[in-house]
Structures are given as structure tokens and as C-alpha cells.
MIVOTI-917643 format. One line per 2 residues: their letters; for each residue x, y, z of N, C-alpha, C, O, CB. Coordinates in steps of 0.001 Angstrom, whole numbers, plus 500000, padded with zeros to 6 digits. Glycine has a CB too. Example, Ala and Ser with C-alpha at 12.3 -4.5 7.8 and 13.67 -1.06 7.14 Angstrom:
residues 2
AS) 513190 494310 507800 512300 495500 507800 513200 496700 507800 514236 496681 508465 511308 495527 509046 ~ 512850 497750 507080 513670 498940 507140 512900 500030 507870 513409 501138 508039 514084 499402 505725 $
This chain:
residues 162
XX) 567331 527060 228853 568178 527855 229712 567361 529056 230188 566860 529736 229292 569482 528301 228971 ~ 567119 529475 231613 566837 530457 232047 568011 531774 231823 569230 531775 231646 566502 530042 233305 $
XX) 566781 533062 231949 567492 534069 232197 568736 533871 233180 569822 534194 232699 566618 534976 232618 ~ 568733 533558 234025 569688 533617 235074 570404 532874 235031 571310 533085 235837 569390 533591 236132 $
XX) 570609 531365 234049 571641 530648 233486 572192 531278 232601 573229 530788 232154 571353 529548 233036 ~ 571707 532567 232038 572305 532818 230647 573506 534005 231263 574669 534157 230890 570944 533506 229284 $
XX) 572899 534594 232108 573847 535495 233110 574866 534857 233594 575955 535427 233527 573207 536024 234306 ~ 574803 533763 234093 575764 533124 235291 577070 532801 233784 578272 533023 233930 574817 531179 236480 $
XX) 576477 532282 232500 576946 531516 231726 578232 532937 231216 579462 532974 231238 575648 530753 230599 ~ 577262 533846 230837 577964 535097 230828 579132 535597 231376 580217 535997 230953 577328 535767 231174 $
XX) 578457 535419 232693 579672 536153 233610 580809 535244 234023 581797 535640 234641 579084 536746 235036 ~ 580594 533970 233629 581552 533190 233986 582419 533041 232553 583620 533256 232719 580946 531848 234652 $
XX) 582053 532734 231271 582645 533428 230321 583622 534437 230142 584551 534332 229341 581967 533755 229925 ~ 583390 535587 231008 583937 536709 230649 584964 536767 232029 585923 537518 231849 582779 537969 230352 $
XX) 584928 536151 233274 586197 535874 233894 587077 535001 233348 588226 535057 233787 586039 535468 235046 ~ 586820 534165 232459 587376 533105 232195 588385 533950 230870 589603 534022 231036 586197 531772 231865 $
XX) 587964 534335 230050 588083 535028 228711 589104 536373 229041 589911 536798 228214 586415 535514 228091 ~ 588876 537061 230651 589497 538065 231161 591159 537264 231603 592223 537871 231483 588456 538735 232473 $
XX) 591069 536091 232017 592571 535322 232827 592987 534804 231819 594152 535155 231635 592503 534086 234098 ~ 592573 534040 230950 592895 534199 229305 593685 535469 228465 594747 535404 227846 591511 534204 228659 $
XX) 593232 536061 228568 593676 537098 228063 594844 537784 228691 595727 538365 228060 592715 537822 227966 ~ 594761 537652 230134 595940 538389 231002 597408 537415 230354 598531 537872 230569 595601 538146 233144 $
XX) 597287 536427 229775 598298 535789 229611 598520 536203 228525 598894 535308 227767 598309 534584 229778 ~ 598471 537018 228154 599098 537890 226865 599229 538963 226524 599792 539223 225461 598751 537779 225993 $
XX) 598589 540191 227594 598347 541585 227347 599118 541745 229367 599011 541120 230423 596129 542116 226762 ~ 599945 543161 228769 600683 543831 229519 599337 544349 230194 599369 543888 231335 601794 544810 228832 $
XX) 598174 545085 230033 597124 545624 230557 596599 545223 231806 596313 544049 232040 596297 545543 229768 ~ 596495 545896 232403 595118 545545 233903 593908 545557 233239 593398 546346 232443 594865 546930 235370 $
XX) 593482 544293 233841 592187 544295 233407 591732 543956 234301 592087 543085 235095 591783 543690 232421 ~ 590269 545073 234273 589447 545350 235557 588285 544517 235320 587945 544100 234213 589023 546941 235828 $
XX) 587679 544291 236445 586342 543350 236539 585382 544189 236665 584398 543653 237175 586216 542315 237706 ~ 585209 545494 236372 583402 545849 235704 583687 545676 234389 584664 546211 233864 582561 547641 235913 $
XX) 582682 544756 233626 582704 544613 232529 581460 545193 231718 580272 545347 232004 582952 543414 232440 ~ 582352 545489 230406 581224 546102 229141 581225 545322 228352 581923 544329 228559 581439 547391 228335 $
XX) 580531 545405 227228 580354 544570 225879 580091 545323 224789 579534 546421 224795 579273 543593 225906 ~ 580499 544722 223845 580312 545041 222404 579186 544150 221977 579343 543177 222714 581642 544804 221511 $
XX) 578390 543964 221402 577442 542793 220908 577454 543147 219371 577200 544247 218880 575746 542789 221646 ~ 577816 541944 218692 577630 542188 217220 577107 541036 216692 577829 540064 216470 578871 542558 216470 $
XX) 575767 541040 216436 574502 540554 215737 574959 539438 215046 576173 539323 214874 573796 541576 214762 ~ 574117 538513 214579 574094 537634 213973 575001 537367 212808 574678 537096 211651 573088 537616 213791 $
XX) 576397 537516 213419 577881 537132 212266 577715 535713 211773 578779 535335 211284 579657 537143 213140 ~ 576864 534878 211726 577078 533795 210802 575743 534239 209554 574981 535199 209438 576896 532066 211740 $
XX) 576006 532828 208683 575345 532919 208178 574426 531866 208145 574843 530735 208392 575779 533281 207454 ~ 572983 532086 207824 572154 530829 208116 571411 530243 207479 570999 531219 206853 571518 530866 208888 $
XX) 570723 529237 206985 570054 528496 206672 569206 528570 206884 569007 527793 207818 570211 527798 206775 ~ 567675 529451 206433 566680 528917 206260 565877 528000 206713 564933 527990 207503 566782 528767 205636 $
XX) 566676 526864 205769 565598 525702 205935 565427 524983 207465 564405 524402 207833 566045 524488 204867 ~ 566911 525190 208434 567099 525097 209474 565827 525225 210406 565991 526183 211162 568022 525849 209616 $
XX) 564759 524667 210590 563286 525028 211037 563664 524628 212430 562725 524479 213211 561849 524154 210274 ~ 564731 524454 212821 564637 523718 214637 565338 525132 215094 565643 525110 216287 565897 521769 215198 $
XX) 565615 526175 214517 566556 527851 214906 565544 528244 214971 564688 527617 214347 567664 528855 213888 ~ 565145 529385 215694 564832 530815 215071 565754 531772 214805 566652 532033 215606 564029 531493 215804 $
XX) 565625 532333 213744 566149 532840 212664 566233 534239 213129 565275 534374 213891 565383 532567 211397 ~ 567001 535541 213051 566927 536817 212967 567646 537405 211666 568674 538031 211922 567435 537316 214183 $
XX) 567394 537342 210701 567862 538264 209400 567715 539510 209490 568340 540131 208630 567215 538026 208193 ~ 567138 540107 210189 566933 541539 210399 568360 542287 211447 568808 543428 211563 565263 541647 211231 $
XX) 568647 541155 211961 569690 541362 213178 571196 541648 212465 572205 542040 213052 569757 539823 214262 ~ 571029 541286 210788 572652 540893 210700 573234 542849 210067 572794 543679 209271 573013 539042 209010 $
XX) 574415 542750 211027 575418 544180 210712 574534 545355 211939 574770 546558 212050 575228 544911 208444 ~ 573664 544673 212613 573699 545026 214135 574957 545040 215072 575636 544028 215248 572857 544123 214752 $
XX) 575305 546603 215835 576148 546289 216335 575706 547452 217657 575314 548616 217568 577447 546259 215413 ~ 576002 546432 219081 575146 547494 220238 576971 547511 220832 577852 546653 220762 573316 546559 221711 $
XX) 576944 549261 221546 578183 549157 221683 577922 549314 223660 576874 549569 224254 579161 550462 220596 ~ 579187 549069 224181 579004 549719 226182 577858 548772 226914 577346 549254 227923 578138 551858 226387 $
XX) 577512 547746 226577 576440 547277 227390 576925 546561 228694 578089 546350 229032 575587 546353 226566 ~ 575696 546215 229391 576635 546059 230583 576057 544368 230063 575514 544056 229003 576258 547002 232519 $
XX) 576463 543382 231404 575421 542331 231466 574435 541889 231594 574154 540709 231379 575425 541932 231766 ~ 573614 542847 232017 572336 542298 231976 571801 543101 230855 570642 542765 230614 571522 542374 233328 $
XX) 572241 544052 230080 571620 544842 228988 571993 543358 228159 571088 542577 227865 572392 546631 228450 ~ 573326 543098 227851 573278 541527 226891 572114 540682 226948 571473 540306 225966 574405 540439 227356 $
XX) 571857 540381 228251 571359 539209 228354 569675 539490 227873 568838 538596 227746 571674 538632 229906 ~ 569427 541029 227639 568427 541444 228054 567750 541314 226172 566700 540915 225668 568648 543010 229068 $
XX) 569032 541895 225651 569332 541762 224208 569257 540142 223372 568884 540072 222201 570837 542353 224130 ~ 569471 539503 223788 570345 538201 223234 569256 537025 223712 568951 536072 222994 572171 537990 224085 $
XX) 568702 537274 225112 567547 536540 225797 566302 536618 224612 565527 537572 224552 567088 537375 227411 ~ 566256 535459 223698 564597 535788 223108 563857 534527 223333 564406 533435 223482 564446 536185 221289 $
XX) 562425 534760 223352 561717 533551 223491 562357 532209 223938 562189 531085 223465 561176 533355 222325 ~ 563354 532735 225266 563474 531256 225857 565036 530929 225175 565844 530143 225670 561998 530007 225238 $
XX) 565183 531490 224298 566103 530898 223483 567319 531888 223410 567235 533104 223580 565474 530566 222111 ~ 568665 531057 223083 569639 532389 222699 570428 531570 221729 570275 530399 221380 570701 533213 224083 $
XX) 571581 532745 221270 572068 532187 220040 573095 530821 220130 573958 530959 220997 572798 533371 219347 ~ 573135 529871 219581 573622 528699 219881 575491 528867 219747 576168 527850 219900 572826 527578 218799 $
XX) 575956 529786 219550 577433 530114 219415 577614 531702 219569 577292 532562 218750 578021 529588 217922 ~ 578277 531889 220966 578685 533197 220857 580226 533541 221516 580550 533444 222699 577561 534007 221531 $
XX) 581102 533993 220311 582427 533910 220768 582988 535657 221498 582962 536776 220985 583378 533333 219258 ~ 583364 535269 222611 584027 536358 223574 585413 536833 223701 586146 535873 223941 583841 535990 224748 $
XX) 585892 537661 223650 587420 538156 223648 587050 539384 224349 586001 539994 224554 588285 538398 222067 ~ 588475 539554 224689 588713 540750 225305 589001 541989 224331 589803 541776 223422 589815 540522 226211 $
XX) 588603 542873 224399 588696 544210 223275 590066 545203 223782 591150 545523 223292 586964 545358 223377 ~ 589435 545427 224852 590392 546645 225499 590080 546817 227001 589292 546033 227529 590104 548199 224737 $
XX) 590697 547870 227760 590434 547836 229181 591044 549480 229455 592075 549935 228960 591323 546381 230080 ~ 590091 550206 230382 590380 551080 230544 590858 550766 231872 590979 549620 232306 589580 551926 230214 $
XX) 591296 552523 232908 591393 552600 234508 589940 551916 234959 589983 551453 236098 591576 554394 235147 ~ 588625 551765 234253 587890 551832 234962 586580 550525 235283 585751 550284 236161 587629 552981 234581 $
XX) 587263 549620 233284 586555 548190 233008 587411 547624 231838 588428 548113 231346 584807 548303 232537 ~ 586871 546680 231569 587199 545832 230478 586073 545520 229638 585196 544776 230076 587777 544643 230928 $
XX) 586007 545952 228603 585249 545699 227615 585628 544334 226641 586724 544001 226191 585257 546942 226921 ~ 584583 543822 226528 584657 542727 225256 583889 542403 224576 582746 542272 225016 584921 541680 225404 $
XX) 584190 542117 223133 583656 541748 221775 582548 540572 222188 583041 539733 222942 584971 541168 220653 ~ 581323 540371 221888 580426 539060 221621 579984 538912 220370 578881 539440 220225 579223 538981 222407 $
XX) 580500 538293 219199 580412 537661 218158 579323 536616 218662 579365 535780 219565 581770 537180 217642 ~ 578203 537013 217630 576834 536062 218367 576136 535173 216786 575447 535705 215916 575174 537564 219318 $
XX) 576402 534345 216815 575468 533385 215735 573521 534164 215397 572693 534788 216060 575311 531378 216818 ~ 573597 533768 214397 572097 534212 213900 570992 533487 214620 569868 533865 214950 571866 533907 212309 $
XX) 571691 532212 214789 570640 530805 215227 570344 530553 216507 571294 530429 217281 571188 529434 214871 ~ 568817 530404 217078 568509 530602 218421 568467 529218 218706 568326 528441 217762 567241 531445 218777 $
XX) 568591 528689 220133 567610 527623 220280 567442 527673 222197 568015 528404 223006 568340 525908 219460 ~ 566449 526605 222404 566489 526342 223565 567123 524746 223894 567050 524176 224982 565139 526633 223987 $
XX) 567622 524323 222910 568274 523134 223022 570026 523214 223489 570860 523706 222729 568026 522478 221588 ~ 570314 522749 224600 571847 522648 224826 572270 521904 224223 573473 522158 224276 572355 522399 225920 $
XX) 572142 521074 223619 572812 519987 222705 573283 520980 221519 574359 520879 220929 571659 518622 222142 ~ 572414 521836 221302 572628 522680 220211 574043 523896 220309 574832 524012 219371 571164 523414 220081 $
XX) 574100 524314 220963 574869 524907 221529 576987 524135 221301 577405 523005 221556 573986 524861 223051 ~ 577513 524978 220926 578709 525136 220670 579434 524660 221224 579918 523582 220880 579018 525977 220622 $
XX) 579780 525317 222319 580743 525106 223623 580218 524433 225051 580674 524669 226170 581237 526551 224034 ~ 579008 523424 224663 578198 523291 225996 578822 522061 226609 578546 521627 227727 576493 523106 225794 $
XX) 579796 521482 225661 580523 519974 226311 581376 520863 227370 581496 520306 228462 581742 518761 224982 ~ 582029 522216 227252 583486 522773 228388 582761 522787 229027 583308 522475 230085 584507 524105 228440 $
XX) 580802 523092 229387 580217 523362 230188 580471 525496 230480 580768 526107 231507 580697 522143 231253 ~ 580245 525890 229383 579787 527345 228839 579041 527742 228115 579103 528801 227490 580417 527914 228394 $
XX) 577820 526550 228087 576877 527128 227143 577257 527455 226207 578161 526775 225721 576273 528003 227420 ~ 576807 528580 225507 576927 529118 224109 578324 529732 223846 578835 529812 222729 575824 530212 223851 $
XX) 578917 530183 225080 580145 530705 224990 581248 530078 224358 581545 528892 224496 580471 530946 226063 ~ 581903 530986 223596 583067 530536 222807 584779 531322 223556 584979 532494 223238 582637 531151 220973 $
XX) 585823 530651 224444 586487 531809 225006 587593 531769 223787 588052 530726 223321 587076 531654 226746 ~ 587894 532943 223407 588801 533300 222482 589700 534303 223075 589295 535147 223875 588165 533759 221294 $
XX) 591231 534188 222583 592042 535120 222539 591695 536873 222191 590803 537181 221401 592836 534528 221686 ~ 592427 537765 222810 592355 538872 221889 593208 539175 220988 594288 538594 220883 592272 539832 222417 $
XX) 592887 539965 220357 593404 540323 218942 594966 540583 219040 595505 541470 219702 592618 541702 218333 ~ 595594 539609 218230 597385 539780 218848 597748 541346 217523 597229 541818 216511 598901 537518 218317 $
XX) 598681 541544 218218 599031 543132 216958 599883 541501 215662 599997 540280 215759 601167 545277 218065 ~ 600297 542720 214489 600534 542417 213348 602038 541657 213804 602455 540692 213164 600441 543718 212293 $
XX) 602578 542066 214661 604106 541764 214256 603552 540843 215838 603371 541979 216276 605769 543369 214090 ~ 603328 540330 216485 603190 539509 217826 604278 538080 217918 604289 536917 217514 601450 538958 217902 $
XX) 605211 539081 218780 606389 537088 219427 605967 536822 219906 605241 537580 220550 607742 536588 220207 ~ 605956 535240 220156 605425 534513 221033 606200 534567 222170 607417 534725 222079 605215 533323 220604 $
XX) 605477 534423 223544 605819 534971 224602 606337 536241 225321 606937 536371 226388 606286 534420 224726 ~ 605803 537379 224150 605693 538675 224553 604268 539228 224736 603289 538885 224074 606393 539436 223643 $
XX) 604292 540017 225601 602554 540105 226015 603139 541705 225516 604270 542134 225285 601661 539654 228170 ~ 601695 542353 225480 601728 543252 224173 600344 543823 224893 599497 543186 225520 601684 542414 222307 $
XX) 600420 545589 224512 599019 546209 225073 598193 546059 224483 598195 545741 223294 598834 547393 225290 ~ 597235 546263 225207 595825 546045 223984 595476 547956 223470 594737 548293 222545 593785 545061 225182 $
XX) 596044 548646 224141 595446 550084 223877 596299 550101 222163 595595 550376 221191 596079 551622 225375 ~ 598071 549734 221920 599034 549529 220845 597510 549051 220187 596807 549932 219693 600625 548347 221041 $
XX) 596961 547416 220201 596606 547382 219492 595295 547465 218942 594877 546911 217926 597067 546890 219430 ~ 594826 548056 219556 593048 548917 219447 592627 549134 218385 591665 548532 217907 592784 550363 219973 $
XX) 593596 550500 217518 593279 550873 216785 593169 549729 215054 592214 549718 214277 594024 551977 217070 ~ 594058 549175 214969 594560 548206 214441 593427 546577 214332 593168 545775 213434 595898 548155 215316 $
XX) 593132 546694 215401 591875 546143 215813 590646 546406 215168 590006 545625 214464 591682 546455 216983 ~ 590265 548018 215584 589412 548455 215091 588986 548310 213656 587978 547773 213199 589567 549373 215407 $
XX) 590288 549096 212865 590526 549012 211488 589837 547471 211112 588679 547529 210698 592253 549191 211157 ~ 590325 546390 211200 590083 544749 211238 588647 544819 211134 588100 544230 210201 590623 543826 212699 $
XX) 588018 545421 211917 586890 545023 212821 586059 545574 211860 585621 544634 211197 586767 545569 214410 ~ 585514 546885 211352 585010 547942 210574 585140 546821 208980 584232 546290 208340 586144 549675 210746 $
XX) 586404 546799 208797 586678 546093 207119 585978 544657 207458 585174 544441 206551 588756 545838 206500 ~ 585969 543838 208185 585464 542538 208229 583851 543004 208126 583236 542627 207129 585983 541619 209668 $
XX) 583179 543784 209095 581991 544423 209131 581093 544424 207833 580144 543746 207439 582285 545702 209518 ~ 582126 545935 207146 581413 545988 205742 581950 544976 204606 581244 544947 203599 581581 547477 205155 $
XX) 583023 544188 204607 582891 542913 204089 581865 541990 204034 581526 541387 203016 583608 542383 204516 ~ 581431 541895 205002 580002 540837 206013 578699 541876 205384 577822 541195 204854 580120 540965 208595 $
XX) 578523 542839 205364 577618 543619 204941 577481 543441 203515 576387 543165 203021 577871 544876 205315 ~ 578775 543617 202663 578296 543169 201184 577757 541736 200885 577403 541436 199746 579471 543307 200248 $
């Protein structure tokens, strides 16, 4: 995958992940988009010799990036991480920011890759974070549930860290 497949793969991800999401959040969500990038959340195998590996990467977390800072990040030797799941975080007056949960494991193989049968590459589109008490078929803010979010987000973190 070229740089510029990994962009297109990106940005089409994150419209997709944005109309997704509108089906459940009261919020406007705007099309300049930011990112969260958080490092190598799986865990990996070693012996796995067809990956390259980043252990140094794991409880990395880059916050506000735009898209091409991701791609710029995540782009290594040809290769990127073979699973990276996207949600929507939050959305101000001015963008929409979202979470990239990124696998440890690189490759330049699409076969390798996660989600490459929907035809999204590495992309994974996921829901955002529903609040604690969530009816079904009530759409619900994402600012309500941010904080709540956050909290989640921090405890899973240093969970993953021990």
C-alpha cells in the first residue's frame, strides 16, 4: 500500500465512521477531522517474523493530529498496522475528532490486514462510545458522554500498561 492509499483508506474510513456515528449521536459532526492515535493496543507475538514488530510503541498516545500527521506516524517502511479500529470521540463547532486504536503488527501484505475483504484496508469502522444507561433508538450527545468516555479510556490505558 502506498502513502496515498493509506490516506485515501483513511479518509474514507473516517466519512464512513462519521455517518455511522450520526445514527446515534444528537451532535453535528463536522468534516475537518482530528485524531487521537493510540499505539500498538494489541498484543504480539514475537515469533510472528512476517510483522514488524514495535514494542517500544505500546501506551503511546499522539493526541489532535490531522491526516496526514497519521499517516505520517503509522506509514513505516512501506508497511502499516494490519488492524486499526476508528470511532468517533467527540465533535466540536469546529471538527470531529476520532479515536485510532492501531495493532502493534505491520505488514505490507493486504491479505494481512483486518477489514480488507469491506475493502478498508486496515480500517476497523466502529461505533462511538454509547453512555452507561443508552436506549436503543435514542441518540445521545457525545459531549454527555466524553467525560465518561474519557474515564474508560485512561482506566483501560493503565490497565494495558500493567
Amino acid at each position: 500500500m502506498t502513502k496515498e492509499e493509506f490516506l485515501f483508506h483513511l479518509q474514507g474510513a473516517s466519512i464512513t465512521a462519521l455517518k455511522f456515528a450520526e445514527r446515534y449521536v444528537k451532535d453535528k459532526l463536522e468534516t475537518d477531522f482530528k485524531y487521537n492515535v493510540i499505539l500498538s493496543v494489541s498484543t504480539d507475538d514475537p515469533s510472528l517474523t512476517q510483522f514488524d514488530l514495535y514494542p517500544e510503541d505500546q501506551g503511546i498516545i499522539k493526541l489532535d493530529l490531522t491526516d496526514t500527521e497519521v499517516v505520517d506516524l503509522l506509514y513505516r517502511k512501506d508497511k502499516v498496522p494490519v488492524w486499526i479500529d476508528i470511532s468517533v470521540l467527540k465533535s466540536s463547532k469546529k471538527s470531529t475528532t476520532f479515536n485510532l486504536l492501531c495493532a502493534g503488527r505491520y505488514t505490507d501484505n493486504k491479505k494481512e490486514y483486518y477489514y480488507n475483504c469491506n475493502g478498508s484496508g486496515p480500517f476497523g469502522i466502529k461505533g462511538p462510545n454509547f453512555p452507561l444507561h443508552y436506549v436503543a433508538g435514542e441518540k445521545f450527545r457525545l459531549h454527555n458522554n466524553f467525560i465518561f468516555s474519557l474515564k474508560d479510556f485512561i482506566t483501560s490505558i493503565v490497565k494495558f500498561i500493567k
